[in-house]
Backbone as a printed PyTorch tensor [residue, N CA C, xyz], in Angstrom:
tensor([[[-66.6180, 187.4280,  80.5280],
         [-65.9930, 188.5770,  79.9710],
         [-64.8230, 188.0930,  79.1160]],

        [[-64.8210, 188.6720,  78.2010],
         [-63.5280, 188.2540,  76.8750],
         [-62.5160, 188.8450,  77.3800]],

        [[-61.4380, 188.4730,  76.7590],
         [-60.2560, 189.5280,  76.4500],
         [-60.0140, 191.1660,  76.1380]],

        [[-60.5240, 191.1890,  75.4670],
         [-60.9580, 192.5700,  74.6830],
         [-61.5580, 193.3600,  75.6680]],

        [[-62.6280, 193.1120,  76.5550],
         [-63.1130, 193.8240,  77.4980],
         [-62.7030, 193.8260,  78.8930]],

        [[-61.8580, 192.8760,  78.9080],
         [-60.7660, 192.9760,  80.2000],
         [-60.1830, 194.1340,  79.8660]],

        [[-59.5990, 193.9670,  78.8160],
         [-58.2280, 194.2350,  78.2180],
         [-58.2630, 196.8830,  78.3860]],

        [[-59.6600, 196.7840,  77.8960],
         [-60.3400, 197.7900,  77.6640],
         [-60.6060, 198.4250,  79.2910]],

        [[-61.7080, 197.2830,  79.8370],
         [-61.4280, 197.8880,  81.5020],
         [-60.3680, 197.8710,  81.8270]],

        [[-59.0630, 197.6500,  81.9410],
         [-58.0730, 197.8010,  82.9420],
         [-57.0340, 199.1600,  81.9380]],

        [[-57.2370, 199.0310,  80.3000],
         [-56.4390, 199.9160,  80.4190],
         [-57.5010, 201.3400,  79.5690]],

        [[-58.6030, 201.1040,  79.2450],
         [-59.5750, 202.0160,  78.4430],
         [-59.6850, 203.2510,  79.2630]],

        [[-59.3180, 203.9930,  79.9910],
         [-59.0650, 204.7430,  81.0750],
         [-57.8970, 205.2080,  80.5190]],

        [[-56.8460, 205.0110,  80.1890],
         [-55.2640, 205.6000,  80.0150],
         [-55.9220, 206.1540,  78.6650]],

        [[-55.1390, 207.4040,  78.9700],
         [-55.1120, 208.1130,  77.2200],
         [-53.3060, 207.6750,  76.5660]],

        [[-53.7500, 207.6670,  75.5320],
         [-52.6220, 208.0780,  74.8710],
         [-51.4340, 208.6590,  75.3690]],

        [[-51.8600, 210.2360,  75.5330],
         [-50.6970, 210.9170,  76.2260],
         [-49.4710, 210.3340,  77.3890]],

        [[-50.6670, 209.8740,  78.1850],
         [-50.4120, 209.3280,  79.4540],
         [-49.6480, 208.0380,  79.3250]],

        [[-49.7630, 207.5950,  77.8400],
         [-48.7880, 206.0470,  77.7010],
         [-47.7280, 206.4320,  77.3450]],

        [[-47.5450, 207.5960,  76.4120],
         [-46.2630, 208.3340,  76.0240],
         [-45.5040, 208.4430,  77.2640]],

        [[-45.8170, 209.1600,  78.0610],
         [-45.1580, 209.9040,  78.9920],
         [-44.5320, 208.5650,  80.0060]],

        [[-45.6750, 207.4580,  80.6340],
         [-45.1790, 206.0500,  80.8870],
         [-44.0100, 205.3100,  79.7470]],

        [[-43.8950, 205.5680,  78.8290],
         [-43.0120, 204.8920,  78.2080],
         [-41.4760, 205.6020,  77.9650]],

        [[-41.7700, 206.9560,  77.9670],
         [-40.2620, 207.8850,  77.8170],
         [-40.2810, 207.7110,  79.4260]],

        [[-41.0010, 207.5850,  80.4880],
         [-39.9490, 207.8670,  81.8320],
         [-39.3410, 206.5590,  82.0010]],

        [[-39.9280, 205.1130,  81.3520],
         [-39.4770, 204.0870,  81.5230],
         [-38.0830, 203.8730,  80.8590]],

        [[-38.1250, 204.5310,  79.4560],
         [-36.7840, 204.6510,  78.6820],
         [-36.2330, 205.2880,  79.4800]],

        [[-35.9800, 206.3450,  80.1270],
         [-35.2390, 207.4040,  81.0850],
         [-34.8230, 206.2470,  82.4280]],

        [[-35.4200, 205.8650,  82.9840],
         [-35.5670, 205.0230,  84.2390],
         [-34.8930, 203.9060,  84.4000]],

        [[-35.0720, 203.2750,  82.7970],
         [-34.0970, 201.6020,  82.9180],
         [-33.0600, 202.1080,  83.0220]],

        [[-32.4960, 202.9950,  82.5320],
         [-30.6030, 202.7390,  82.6270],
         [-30.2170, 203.3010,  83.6730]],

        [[-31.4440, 204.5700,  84.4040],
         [-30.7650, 204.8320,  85.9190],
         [-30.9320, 203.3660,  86.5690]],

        [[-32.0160, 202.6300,  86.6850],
         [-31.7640, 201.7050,  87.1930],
         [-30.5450, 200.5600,  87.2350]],

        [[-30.1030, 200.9550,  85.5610],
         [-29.1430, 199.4740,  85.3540],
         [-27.9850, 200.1630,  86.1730]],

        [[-27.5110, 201.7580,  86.0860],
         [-26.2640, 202.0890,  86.3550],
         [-27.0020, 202.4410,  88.3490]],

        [[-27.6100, 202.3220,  88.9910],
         [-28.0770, 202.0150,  90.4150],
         [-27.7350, 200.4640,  90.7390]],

        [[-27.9820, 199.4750,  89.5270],
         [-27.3180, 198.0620,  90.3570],
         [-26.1760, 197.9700,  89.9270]],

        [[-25.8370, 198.4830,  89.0970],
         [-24.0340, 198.2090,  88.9080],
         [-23.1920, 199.4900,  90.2320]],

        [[-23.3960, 200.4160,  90.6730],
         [-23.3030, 200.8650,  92.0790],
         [-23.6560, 200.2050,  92.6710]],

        [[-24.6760, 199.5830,  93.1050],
         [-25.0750, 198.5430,  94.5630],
         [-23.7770, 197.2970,  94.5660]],

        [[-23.4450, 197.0140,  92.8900],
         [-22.9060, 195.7670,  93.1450],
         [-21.4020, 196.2220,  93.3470]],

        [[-21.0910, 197.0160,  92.9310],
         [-19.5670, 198.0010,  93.4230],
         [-19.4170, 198.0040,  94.7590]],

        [[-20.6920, 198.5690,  95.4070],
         [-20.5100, 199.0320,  96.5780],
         [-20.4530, 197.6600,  97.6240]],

        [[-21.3390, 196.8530,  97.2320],
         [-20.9320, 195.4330,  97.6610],
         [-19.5870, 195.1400,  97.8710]],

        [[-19.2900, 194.7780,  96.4090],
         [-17.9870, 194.2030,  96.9040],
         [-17.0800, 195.2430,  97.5470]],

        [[-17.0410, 196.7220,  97.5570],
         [-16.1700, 197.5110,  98.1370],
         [-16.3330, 196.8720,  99.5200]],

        [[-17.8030, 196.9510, 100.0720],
         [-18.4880, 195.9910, 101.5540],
         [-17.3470, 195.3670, 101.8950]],

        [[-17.4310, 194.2670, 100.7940],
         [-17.2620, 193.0630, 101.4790],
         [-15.0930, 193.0210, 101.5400]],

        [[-14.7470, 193.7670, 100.3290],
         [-13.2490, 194.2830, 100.5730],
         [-12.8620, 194.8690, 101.7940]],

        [[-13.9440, 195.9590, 102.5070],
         [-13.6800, 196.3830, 103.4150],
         [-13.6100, 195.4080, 105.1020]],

        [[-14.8150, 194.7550, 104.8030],
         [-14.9880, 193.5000, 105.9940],
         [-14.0200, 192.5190, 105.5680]],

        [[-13.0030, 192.1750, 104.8000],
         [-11.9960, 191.2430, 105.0030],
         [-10.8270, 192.5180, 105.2750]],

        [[-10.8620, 193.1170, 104.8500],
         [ -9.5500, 193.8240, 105.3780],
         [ -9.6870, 194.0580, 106.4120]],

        [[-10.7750, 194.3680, 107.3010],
         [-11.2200, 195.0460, 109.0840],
         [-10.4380, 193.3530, 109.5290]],

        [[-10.7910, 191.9950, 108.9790],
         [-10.7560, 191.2060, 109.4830],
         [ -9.1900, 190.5850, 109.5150]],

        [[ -8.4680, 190.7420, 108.3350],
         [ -7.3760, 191.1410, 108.2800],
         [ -6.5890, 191.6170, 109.3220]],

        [[ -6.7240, 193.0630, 109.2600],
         [ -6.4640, 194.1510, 110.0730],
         [ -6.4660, 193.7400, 111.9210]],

        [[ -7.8170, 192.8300, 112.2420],
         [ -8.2080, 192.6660, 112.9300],
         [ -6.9060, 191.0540, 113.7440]],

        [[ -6.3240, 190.6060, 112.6160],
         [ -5.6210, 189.6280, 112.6810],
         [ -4.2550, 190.2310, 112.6480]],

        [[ -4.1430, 190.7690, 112.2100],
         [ -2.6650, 191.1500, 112.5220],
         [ -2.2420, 191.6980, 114.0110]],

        [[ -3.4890, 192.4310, 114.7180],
         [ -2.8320, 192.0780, 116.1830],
         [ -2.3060, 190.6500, 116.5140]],

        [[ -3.0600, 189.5640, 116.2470],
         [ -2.6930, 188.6620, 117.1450],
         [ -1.5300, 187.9730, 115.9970]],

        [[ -1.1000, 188.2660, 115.2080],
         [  0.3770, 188.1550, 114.5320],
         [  1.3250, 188.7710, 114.9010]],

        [[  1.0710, 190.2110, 115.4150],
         [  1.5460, 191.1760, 116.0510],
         [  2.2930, 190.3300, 117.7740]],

        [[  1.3530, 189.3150, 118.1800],
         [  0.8960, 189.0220, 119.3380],
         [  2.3380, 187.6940, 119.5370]],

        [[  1.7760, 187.0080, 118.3800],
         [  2.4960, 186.0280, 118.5370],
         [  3.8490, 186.3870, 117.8660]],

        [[  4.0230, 187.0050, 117.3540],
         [  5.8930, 187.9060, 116.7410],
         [  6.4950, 187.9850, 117.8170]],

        [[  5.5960, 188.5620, 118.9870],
         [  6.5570, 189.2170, 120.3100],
         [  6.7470, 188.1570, 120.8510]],

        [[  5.6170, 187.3760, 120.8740],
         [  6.1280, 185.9080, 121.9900],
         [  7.2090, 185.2990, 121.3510]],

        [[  7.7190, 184.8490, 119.6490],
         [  8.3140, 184.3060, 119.5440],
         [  9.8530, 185.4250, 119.8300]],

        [[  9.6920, 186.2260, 119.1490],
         [ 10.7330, 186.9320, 119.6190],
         [ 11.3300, 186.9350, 121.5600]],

        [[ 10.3110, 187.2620, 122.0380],
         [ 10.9420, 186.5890, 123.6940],
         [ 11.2890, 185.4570, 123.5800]],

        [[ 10.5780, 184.5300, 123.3760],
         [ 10.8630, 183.0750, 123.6340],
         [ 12.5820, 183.1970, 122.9950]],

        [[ 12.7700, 183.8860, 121.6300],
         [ 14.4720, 183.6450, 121.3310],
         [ 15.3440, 184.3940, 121.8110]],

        [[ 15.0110, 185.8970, 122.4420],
         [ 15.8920, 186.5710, 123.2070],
         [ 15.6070, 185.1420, 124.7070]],

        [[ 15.3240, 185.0420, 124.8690],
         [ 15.4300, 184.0280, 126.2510],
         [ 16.4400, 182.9360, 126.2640]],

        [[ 16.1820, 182.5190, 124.4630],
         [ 17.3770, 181.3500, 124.5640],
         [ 18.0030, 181.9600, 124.1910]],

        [[ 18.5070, 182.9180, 123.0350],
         [ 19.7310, 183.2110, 123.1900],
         [ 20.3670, 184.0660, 124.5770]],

        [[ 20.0650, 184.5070, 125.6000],
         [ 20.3900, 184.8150, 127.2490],
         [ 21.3910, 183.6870, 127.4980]],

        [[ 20.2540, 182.4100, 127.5250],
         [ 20.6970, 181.4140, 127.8370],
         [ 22.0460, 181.0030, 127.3650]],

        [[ 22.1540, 181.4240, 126.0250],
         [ 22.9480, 180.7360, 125.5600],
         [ 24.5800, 181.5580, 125.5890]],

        [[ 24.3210, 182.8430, 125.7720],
         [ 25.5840, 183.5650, 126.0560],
         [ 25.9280, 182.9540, 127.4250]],

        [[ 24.6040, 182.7430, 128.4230],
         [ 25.2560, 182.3960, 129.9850],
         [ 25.6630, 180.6900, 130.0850]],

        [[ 25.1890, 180.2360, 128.9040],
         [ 25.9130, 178.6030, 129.3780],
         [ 27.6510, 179.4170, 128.5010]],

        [[ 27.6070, 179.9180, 127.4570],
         [ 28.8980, 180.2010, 127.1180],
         [ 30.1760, 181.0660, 127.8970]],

        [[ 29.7850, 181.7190, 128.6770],
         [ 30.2850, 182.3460, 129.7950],
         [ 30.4250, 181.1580, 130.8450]],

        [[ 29.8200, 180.6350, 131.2420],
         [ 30.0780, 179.2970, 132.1340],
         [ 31.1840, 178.3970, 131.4680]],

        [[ 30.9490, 178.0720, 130.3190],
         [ 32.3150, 177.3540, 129.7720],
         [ 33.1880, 177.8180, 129.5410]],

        [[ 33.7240, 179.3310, 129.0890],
         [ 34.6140, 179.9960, 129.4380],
         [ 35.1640, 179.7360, 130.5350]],

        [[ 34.3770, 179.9840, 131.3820],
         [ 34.9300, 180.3460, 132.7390],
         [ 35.2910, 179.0140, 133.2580]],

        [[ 34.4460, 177.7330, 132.6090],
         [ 35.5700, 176.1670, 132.8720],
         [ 36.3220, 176.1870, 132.1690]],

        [[ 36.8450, 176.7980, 131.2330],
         [ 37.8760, 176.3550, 130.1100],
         [ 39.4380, 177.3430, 130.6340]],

        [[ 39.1710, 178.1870, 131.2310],
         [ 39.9330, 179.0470, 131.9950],
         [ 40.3090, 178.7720, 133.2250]],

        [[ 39.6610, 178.3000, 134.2810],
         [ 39.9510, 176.7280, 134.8680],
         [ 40.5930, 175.7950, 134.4460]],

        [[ 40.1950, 175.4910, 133.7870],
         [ 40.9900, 173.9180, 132.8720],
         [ 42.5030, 174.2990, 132.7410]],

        [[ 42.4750, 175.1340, 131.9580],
         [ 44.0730, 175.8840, 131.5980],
         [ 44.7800, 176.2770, 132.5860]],

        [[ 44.1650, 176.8260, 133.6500],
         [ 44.7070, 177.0000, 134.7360],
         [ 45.3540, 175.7060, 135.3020]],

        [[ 44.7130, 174.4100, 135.2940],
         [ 45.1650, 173.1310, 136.0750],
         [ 45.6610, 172.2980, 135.2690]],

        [[ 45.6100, 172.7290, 134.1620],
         [ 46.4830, 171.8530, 133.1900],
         [ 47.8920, 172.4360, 132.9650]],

        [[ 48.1200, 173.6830, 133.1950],
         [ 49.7040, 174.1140, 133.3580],
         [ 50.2650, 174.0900, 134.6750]],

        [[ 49.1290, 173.8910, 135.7540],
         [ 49.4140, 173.6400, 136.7500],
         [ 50.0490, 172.1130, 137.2250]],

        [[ 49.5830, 171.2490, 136.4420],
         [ 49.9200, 169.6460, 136.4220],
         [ 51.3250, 169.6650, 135.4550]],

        [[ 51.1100, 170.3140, 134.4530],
         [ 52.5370, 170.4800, 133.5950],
         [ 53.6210, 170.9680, 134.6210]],

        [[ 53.3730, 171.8380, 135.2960],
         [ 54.7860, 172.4580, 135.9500],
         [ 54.5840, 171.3860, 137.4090]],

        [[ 53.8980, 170.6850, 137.9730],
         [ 54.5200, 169.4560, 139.0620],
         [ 55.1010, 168.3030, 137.6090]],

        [[ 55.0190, 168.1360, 136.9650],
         [ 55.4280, 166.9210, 136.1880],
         [ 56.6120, 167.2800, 135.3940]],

        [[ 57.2300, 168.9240, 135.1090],
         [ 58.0980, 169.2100, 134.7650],
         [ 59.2590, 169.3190, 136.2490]],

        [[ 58.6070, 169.3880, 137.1320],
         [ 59.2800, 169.4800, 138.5780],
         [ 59.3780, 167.9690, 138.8010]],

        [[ 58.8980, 167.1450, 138.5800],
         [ 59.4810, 165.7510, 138.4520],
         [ 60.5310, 164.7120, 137.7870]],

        [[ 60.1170, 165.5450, 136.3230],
         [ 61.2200, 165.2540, 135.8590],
         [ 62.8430, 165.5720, 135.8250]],

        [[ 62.5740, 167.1010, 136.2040],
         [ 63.7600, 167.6600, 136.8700],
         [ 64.2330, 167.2560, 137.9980]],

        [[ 63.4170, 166.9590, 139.0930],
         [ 64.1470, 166.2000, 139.9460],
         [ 64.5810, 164.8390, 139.9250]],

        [[ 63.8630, 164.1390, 139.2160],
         [ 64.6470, 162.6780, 139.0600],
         [ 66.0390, 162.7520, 138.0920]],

        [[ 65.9000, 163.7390, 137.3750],
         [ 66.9950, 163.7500, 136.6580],
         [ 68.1970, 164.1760, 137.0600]],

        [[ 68.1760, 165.2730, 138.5880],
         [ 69.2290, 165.9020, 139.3880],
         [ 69.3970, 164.6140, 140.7600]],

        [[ 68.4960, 163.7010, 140.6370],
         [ 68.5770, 162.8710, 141.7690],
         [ 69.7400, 161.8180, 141.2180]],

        [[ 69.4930, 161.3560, 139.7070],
         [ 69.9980, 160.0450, 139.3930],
         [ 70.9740, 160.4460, 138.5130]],

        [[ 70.8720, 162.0270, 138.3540],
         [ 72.6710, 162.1140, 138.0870],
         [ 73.8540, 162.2170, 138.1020]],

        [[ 73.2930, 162.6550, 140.0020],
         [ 74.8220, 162.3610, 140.8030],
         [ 75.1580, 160.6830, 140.6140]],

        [[ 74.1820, 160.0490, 140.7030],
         [ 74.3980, 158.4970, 140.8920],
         [ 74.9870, 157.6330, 139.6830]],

        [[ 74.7940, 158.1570, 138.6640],
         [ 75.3090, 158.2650, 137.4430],
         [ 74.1230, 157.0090, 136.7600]],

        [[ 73.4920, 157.1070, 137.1520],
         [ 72.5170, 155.7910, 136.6380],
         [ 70.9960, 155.7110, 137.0630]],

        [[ 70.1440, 155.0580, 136.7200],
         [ 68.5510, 154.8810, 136.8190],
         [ 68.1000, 153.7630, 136.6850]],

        [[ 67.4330, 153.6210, 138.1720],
         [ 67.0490, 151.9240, 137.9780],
         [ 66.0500, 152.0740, 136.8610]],

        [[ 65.7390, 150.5670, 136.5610],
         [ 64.7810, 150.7310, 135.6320],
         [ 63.1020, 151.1990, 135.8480]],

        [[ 62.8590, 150.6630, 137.2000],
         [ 61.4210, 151.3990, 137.5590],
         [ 61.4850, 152.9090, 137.7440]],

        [[ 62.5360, 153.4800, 137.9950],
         [ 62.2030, 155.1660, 138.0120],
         [ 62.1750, 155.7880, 136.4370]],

        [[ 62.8540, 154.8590, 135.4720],
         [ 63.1180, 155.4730, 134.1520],
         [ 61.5490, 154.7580, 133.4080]],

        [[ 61.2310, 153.8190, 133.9130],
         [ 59.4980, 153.4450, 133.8210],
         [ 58.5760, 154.4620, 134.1670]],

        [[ 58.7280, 154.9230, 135.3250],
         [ 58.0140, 156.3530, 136.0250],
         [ 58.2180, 157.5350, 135.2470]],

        [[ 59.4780, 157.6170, 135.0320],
         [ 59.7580, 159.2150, 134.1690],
         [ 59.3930, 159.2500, 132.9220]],

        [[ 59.6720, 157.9010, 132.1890],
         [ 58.7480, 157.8410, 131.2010],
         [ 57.5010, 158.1750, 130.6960]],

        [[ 56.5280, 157.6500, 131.6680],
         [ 55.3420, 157.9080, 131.9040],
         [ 54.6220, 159.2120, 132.2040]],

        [[ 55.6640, 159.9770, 133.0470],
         [ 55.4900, 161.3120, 134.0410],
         [ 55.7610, 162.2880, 132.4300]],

        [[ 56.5600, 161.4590, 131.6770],
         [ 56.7440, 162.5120, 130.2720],
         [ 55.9690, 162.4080, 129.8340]],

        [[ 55.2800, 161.5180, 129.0130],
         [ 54.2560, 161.2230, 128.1750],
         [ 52.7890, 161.8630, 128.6240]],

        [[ 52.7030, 161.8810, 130.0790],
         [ 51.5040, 162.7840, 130.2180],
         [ 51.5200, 164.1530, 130.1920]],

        [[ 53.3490, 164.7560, 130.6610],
         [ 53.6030, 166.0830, 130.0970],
         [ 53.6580, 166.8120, 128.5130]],

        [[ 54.0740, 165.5330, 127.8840],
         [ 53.9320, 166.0680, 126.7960],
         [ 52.5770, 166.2620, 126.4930]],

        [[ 51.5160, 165.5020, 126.5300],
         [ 50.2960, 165.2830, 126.4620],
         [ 49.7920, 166.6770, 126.5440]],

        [[ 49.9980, 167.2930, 128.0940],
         [ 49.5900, 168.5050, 128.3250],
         [ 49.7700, 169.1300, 127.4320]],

        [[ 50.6720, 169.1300, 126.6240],
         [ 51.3500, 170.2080, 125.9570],
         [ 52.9280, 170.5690, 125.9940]],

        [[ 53.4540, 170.0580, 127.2570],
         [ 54.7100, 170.4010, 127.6730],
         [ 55.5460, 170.3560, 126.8720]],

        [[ 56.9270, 170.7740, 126.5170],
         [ 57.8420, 170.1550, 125.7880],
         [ 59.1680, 171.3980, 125.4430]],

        [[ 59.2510, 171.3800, 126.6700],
         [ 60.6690, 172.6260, 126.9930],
         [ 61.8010, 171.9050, 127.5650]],

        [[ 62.4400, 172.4260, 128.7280],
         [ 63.6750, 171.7770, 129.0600],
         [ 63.4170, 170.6720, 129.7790]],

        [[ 62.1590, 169.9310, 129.8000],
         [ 62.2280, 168.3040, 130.1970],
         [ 62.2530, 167.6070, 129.0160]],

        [[ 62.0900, 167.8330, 128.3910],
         [ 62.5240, 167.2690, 126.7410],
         [ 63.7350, 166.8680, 126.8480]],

        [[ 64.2990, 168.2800, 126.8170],
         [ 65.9540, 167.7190, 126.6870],
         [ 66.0230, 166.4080, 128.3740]],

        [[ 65.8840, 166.9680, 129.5450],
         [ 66.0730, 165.8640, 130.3000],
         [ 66.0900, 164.8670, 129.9920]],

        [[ 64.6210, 164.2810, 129.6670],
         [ 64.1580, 163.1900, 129.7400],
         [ 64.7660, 162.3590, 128.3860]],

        [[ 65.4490, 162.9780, 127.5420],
         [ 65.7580, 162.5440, 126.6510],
         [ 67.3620, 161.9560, 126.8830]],

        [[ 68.1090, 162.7090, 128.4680],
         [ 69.1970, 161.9480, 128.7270],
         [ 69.3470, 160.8970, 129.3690]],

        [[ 67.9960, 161.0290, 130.4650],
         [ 67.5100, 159.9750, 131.2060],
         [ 67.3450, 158.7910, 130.3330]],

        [[ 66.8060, 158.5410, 129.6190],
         [ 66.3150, 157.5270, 128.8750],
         [ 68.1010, 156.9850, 128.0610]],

        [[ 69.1140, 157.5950, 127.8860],
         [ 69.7850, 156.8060, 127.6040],
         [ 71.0530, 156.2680, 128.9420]],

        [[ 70.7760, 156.7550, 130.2110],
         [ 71.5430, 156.2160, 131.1900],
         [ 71.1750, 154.6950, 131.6600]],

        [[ 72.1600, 154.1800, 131.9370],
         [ 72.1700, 152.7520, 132.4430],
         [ 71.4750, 152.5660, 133.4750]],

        [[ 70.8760, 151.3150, 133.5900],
         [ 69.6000, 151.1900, 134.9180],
         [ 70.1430, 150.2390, 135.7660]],

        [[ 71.5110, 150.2590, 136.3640],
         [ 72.5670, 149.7800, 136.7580],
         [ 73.5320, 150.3560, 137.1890]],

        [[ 74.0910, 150.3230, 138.7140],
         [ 75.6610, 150.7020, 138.9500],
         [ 76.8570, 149.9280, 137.6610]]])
C-alpha cells in the first residue's frame, strides 16, 4: 500500500467540515491550554512558597524553643550574679567593719604609748620602733586624726633619760 492510500484510508472518511471545526477548536484550545500551564506553573510555585513557609513556620517553634532556653540560661546567670554581688557586699561591709575596728585598737595604742612615755619624758628606742610601725599600718588603714599629731611628737622625744 502507498502513501496516498494510507494517507486516504485513515483520513478519506473526514469531510471537510469536520476539519474546519477540528482546526478552529484547536485554535480556541491552544491558548486555553498555554494560559492552563502558566496557572499550573503559578500554582506550583505558590505550592512550593507555601511548603517552605509551613517549613519555616514549622521552625520557628524550635527558635521559639531555643530563645527561651537561652534566655533562662541568662536570667540564671545573671541571679547568680546579683547573689555573688550581694555576697561581696556583704564581705566588703565586713571588711570595713574590721578595718576601723583595727584602726581604733592602733589609734588606742598610739595614744597610750604616748600618755605612758610622757610622763617619763622620753621613749626608748624599741617602743618608738613599735609606734612607728603601729602608725604606718594605721595610716595604711586609712587613719590619720589625732594620732597623727601624737605620733608626730613621739617621734621627736629622746630615747633616753
Amino acid at each position: 500500500m502507498d502513501n496516498q492510500t494510507a494517507f486516504l484510508q485513515l483520513f478519506g472518511q473526514i469531510r471537510v467540515t469536520d476539519l474546519l471545526i477540528f482546526i478552529l477548536a484547536a485554535g480556541y484550545i491552544i491558548p486555553q491550554l498555554k494560559k492552563l500551564y502558566v496557572w499550573l506553573r503559578s500554582w506550583l510555585r505558590a505550592t512550593e512558597n507555601r511548603e517552605q513557609a509551613i517549613g519555616n513556620a514549622e521552625k520557628l517553634g524550635d527558635y521559639h524553643q531555643q530563645s527561651i532556653q537561652i534566655r533562662n540560661g541568662l536570667q540564671k546567670q545573671i541571679d547568680e550574679i546579683k547573689s555573688d554581688l550581694a555576697t561581696i557586699k556583704d564581705y566588703h561591709r565586713e571588711n570595713e567593719a574590721v578595718k576601723l575596728g583595727i584602726q581604733a585598737i592602733l589609734r588606742e595604742s598610739i595614744v597610750s604609748n604616748y600618755n605612758k612615755y610622757k610622763d617619763r619624758g622620753y621613749i626608748p628606742i624599741y617602743a618608738r620602733e613599735s609606734v612607728k610601725k603601729i602608725y604606718e599600718a594605721y595610716t595604711d588603714l586609712g587613719g590619720n586624726d589625732v594620732a597623727h599629731d601624737l605620733y608626730y611628737k613621739i617621734r621627736h622625744w629622746h630615747t633616753h633619760p
